[in-house]
N, C-alpha and C positions, 0 to 999 in steps of 0.2 A: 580329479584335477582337470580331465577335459572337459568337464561341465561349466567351470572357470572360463577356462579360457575364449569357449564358444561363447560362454557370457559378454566377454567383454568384445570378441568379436562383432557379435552383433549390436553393441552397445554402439559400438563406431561407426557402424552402418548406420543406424537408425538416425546418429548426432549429424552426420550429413545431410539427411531429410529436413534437418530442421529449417525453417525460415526468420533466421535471427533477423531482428530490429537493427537499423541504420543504426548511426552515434545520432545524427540528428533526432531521430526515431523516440531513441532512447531518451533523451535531454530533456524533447518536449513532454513526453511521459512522465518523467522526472520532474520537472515543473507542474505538471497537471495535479500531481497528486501532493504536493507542499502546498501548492495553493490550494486544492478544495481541504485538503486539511486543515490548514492555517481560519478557512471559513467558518468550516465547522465548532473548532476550536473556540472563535470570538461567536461563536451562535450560544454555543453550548455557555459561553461562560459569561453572557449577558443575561442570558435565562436562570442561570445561577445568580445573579446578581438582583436580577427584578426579585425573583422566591424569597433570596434572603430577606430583601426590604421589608417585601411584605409581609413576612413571619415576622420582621423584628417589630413593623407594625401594631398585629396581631399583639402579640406577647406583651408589649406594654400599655 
């Protein structure tokens, strides 16, 4: 049971060391990563669209 406790002792130490991100911080992060996904997304699925063509091409 004191091996617990020491756990979370130092668990609380450690979470004070940390260097959290602002809310702005956080936001623009948050935006960064919907937008380059939202990119990838329309990359990926134009490239999906060109293959298709061209298979349906192909095929008949």
């Amino acid at each position: 049971m004191n091996n617990i406790v020491t756990f979370f002792k130092e668990a609380k130490v450690e979470m004070t060391k940390v260097n959290w991100p602002s809310k702005k911080q956080t936001v623009n992060y948050t935006l960064i990563v919907i937008g380059l996904s939202l990119s990838v997304a329309a990359f990926l699925g134009s490239l999906d669209y060109i293959f298709s063509q061209i298979l349906k091409g192909l095929i008949k």
